[in-house]
N, C-alpha and C positions, 0 to 999 in steps of 0.2 A: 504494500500500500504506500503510496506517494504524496504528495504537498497537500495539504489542506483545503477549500475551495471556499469555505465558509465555516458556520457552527456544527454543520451537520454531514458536510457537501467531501465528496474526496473524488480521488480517480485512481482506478487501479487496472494494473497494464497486462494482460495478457497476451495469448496467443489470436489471431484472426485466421480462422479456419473457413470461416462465409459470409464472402462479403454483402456489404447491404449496412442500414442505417436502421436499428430499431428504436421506438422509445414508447415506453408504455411500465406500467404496473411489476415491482416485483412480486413473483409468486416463488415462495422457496420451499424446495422440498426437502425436510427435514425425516432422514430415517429413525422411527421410533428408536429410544436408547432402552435395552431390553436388560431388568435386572432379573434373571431367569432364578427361583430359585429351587433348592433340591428338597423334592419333598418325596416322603418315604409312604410306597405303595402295597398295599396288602395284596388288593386282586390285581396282578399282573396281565392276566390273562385280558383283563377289561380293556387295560392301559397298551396292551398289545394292540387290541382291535381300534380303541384308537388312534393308535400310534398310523397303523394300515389304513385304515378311514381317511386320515388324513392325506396320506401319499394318493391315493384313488381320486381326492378334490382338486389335489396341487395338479396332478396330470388335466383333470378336467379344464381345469381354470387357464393352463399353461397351452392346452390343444386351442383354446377359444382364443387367445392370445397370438398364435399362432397361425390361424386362421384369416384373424384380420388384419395382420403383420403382412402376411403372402399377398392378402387383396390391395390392398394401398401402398404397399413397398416393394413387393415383390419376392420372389420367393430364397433370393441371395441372403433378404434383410431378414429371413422369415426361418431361416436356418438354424440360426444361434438358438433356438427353442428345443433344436433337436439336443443339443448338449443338458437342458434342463431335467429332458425327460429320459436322460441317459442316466444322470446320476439319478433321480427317483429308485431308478431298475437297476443302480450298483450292487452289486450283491455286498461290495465289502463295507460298503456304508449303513445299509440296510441292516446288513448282520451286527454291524457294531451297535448300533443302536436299538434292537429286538437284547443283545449280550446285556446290554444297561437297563432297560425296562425288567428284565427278566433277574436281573439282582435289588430290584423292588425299587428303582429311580423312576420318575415323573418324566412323559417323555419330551417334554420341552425341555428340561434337563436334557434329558440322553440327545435328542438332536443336537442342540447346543454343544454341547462341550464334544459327540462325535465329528460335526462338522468343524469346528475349532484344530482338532486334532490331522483332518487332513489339508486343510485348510493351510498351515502351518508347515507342511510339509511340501507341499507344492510354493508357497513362496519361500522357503530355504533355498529351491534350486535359479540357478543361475537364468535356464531358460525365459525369456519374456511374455511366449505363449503361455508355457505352466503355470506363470505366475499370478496369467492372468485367469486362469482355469480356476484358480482361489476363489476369486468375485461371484463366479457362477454357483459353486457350493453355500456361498453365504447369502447370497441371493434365494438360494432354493429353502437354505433351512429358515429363512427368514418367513418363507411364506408359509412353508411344515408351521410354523412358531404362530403364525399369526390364524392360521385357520383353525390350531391348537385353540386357542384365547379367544374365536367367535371375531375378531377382526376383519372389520373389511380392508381391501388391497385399496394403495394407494389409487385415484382416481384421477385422470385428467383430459376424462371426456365431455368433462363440463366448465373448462376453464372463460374464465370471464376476458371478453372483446379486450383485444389492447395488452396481453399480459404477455410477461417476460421470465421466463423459468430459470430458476436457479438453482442450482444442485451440486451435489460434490460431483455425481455424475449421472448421465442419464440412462438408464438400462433398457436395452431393448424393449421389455415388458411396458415401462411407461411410455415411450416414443410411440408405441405402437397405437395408443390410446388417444393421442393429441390429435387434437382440431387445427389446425393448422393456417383455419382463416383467422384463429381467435390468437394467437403467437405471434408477436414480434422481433421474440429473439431468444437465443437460448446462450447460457452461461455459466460453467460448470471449471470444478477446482481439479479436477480431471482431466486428462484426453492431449490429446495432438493431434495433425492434419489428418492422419488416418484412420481416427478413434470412432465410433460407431457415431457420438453425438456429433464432430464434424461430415460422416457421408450424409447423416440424417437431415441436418443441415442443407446440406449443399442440395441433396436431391429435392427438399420442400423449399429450397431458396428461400431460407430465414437467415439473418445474419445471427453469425457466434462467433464468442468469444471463451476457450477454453484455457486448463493451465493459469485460473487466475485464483492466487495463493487465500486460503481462507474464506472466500465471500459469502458461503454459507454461515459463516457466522459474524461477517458484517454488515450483511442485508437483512431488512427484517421485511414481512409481509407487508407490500403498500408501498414498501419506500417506491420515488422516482426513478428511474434507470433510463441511461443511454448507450445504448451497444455500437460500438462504431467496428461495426466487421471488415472494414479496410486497414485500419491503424493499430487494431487490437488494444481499446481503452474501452474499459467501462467507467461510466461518472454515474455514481450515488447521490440522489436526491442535489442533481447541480445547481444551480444561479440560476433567475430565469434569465439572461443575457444568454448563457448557455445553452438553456432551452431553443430561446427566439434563433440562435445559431443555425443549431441542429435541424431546427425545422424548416428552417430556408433550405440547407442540404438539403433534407428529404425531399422536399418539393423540388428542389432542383436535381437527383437523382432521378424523381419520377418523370419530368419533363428528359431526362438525358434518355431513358429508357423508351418515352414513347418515341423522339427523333429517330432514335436509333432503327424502332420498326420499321420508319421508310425505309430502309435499306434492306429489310427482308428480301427481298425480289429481285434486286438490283445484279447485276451479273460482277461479280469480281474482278475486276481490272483496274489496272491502275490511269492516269490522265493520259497517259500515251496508250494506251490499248494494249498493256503486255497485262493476259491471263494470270491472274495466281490463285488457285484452288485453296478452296478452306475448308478445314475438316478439323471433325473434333478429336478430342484425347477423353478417353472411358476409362471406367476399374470398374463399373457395376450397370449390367443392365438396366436399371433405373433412370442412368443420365440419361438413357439414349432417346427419350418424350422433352430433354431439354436439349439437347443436341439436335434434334429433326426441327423445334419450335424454334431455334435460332437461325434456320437455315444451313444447316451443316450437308455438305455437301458427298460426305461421307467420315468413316471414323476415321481416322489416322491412326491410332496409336489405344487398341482393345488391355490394357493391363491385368494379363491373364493369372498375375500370382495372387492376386484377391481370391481366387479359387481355392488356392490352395492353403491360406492362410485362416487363422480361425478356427482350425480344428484338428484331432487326434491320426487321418490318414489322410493319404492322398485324394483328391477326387475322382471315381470311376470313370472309366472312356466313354460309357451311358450318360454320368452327370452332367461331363465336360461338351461332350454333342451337343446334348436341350441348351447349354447356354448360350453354343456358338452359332447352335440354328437358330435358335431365338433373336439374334443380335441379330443374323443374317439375313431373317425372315422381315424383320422390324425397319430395316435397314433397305430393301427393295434392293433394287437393281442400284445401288448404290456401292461404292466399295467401300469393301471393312480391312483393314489392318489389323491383325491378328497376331501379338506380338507372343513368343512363348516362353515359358518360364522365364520368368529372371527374377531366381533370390539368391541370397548371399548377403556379403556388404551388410547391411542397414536391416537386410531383411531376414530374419532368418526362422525357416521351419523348425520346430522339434523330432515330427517324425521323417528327416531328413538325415537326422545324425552327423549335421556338421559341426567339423570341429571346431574349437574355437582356435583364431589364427589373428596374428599382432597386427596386419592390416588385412583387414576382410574384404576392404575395397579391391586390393591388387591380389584380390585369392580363389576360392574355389566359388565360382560366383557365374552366375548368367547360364551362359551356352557352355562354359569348360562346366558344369553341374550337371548338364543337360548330356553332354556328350559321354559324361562319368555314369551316369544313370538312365543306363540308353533305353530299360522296358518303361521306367515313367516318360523318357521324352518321347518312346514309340506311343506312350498309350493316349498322351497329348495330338501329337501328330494324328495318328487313325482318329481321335475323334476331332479332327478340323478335318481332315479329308472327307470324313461321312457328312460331314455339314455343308461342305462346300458347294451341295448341289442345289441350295437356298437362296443364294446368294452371290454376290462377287465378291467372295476370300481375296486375298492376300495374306501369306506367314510371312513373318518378320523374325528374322533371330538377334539376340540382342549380344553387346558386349564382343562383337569379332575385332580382332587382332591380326588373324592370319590367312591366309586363303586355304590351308590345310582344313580348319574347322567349316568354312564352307563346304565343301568333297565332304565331309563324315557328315554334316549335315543334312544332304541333300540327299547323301546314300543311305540311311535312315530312313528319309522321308519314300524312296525309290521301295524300300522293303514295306516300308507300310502300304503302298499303294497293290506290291504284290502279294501280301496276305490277302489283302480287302478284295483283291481278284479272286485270288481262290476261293473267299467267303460270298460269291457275287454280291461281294457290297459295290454300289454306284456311287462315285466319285468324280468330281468335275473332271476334263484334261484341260481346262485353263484357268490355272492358282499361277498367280506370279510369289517369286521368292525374292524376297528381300530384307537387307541388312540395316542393323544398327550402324552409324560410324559415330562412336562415342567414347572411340580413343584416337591418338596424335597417330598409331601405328597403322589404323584403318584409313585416316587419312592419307596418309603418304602415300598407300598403293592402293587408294582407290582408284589407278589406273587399273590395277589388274584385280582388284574384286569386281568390278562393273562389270567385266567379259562374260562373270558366272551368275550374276545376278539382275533380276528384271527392278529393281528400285534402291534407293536409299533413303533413310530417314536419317539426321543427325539429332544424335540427343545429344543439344549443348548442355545440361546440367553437368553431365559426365567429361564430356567433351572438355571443358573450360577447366573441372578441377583437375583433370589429367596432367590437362596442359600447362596450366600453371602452377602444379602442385599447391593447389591451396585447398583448405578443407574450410569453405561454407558456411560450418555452422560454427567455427572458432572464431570466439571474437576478436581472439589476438591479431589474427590475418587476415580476415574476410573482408578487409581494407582491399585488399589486392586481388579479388576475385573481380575482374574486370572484363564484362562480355565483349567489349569494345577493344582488347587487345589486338594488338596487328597480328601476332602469333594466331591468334586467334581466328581473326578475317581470313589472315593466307589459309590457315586449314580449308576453313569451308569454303572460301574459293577455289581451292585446287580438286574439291571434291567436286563441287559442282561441273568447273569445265572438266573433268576427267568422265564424270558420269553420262554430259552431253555428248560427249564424242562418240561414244557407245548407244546413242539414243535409248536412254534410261531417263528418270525424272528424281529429282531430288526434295523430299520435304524437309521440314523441320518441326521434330514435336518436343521441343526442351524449353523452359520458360519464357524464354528472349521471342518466343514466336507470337507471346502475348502483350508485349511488353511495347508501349507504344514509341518508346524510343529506339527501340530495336527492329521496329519492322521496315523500313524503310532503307535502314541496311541488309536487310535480309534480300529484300526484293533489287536493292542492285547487287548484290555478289549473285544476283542472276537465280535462286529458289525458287523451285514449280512450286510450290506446295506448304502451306503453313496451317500447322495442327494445333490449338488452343482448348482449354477448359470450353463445355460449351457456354457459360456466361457471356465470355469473353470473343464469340465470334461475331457478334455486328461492330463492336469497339473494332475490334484489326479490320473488319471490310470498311468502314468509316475511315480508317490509317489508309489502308492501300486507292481508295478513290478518292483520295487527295495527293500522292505523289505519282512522281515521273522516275519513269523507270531510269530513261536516259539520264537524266540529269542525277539521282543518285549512283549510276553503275560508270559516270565520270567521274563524281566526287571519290569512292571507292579507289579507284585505280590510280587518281592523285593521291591519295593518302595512303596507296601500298608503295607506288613509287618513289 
């Protein structure tokens, strides 16, 4: 918490996961604080049944929940419910807590202190998924606890017009419940860009603000709130000066928002007539009603480890199908980029069994994971190939360095296509393959990956810290993460003319492609193709039909020379 504003007034600074401008009513949701205590049981047998009673409602409640998760979110968001009604049906949770009822404990007791005990053990380990696997346990025993006590579950399908949710964090289960005409913002002591309450976010297009320290216990019901999901500030009960601010914003947000529609239609080109396609960047089926509603021209950039993250195996080649037919179905005769596996680094699975390694960036990560674990990357592969008869596929492999991993890749993809013959499964014969160039090493000879490959995308986030060995999110040096380096320019210039020579097309789906400073260089170092958030694709068509191709692909070539 930061400087003062008045007697009452503060500002505290988080993260901004979704942008937008809210202001309205705090509502905070406060977990009841449970002093459970151990009371000593005669008929066990009773406290048995219901202990069982109870597990039978939690499932009811959790299917209904579940339910209407899948209808209004979709069935990605509608998942995490399977892990709920997993542990119900744990044998070894279950058993512990029938062992405690059955030595004459109360079974709000025995859930408690059994869920506490595993609970505990999964955040001892190192993993971030397992740690997070903790929340879903206390979560569960908390409702075992409250259907114990005649409690009703938290509610927030009747939140009042204009209100602003605050919480340590928001669980699937409550999200699923929200009205979302009545929401203007959501703000929790929890999460990061990829945490449930930011996709939640982004997909209902409310602005949040997460990662902001305490506010659950510095907001009270009623106070004032302003979420500024651009800057990452929230202001507590502010000045009205502050107010009258804000709300010119807002009104001038809304007014940027309706301009922007006219350009719905408007064909992509710049003032001199050079074409530059726009296409979105996905991680969840869900965007893609805000990616078509922008105008998105096709996906550019599908983030296919969203699939694989979240839970105890890998996803089946049935699972991975329905989702890529679904994109593909959703998506028309439009193209999908379809990027495959890339974890590692930043990201990392449990039932993956990677090790831990002193730079995980420069390790077993992307396509070298892919190419080490060839039945998951085949199992990936066959089901884009079974998809791709929906649609217009594109695979994308991410993280190449060499053109060897191209060859192993594509001979891969070559075996899966002759299984799926043998199996007479029907598979497109025109999927284009194409590469990531989001290292210095892909640059350099993307004269000779271009021979073997039908596209390129550059993901400058990677690209940039490569290149200038700086890591992003240090504040010591993040001084010197400069998209504008010339190191930089000559990369993706040399990528680009090496790619046109070969008649291939070059995108870019790494932030700078959103970034209105950056587009314009984008579009003179000569780029078919710029992949954005879909928020953000009327802002870049607004950028691209205000410049000249020429006149920035002269400034460009003075400023390399």
């Amino acid at each position: 918490m930061s400087k003062l504003m008045g007697v009452n007034s503060v500002v505290i600074k988080g993260i901004p996961v979704s942008e937008g401008i809210g202001l309205g009513r705090a509502v905070v949701i406060k977990e009841s604080e449970y002093t459970i205590k151990k009371t000593k049981i005669e008929d066990t047998g009773a406290e048995l049944r219901r202990f069982l009673d109870s597990i039978e409602k939690a499932k009811e409640q959790i299917r209904k929940i579940k339910a209407a998760t899948q209808e209004s979110l979709g069935e990605k968001n509608a998942m995490i419910f399977d892990a709920h009604l997993l542990i119900l049906d744990d044998p070894e949770f279950v058993s512990m807590v029938k062992g405690k009822i059955e030595e004459g404990i109360n079974a709000e007791f025995a859930i408690d202190e059994s869920a506490r005990f595993f609970e505990n053990i999964l955040l001892s380990l190192e993993d971030e998924y397992m740690r997070e696997r903790a929340n879903d346990i206390k979560d569960v025993a908390l409702r075992l606890i409250r259907i114990l006590n005649g409690e009703e579950q938290i509610d927030l399908k009747n939140l009042p017009d204009g209100s602003i949710l605050v919480a340590y964090d928001l669980t699937p289960s409550q999200t699923a419940q929200i009205n979302k005409q009545n929401v203007r913002g959501f703000v929790t002591e929890k999460g990061g860009k990829t945490s449930h309450t930011a996709i939640i976010a982004r997909t209902y297009e409310i602005p949040a603000v997460v990662g902001v320290e305490d506010i659950v216990n510095s907001v009270k019901d009623g106070d004032f709130l302003i979420v500024d999901g651009y800057e990452g500030f929230v202001y507590v009960n502010p000045e009205e000066d502050l107010i009258k601010e804000y709300e010119k914003k807002l009104v001038e947000e809304k007014r940027r928002k309706e301009e922007l529609k006219s350009f719905l239609y408007v064909e992509s080109k710049t003032q001199d007539g050079k074409r530059i396609k726009l296409f979105a960047n996905i991680a969840h089926i869900e965007e893609i009603d805000a990616a078509l509603k922008n105008g998105a021209e096709g996906i550019g950039l599908f983030r296919t480890e969203f699939l694989f993250m979240d839970r105890s195996q890998p996803p089946s080649e049935d699972e991975q199908f329905e989702v890529y037919k679904t994109v593909l179905e959703k998506m028309e005769d439009k193209p999908v980029i379809i990027r495959t596996l890339d974890v590692g680094g930043d990201k990392n699975i449990s039932y993956l069994n990677i090790d831990k390694e002193e730079n995980p960036f420069l390790g077993y990560r992307a396509i070298r994971l892919c190419l080490g674990n060839k039945e998951l990357f085949k199992t990936q592969l066959r089901a884009l190939l079974r998809a791709s008869i929906y649609g217009k596929l594109k695979i994308m492999f991410p993280m190449i360095t060499c053109i060897d991993e191209v060859y192993q890749a594509k001979w891969i993809i070559q075996e899966a296509k002759e299984e799926l013959k043998k199996e007479n499964i029907s598979y497109s014969q025109n999927i284009e393959i194409g590469i990531m160039i989001e290292t210095p090493a892909a640059a350099v000879i993307s004269d000779v990956l271009a021979k073997e490959v039908d596209f390129f995308s550059i993901g400058t986030n990677d690209l940039i810290q490569y290149t200038l060995a700086v890591d992003r999110t240090n504040d010591k040096v993040s001084y010197l993460y400069n998209p504008l380096h010339p190191a930089i320019l000559r990369l993706i210039k040399m990528t680009v003319e090496n790619a046109h020579k070969r008649g291939i097309e070059v995108g870019v789906c790494g932030e700078i492609a959103s970034n209105q400073e950056f587009v314009p260089v984008l579009i003179g170092l000569g780029v078919d193709e710029l992949s954005v958030n879909p928020s953000k694709i009327l802002n870049v068509k607004k950028k691209i039909l205000q410049t000249s191709y020429e006149e920035e692909n002269l400034c460009i070539k003075e400023l390399l020379n």
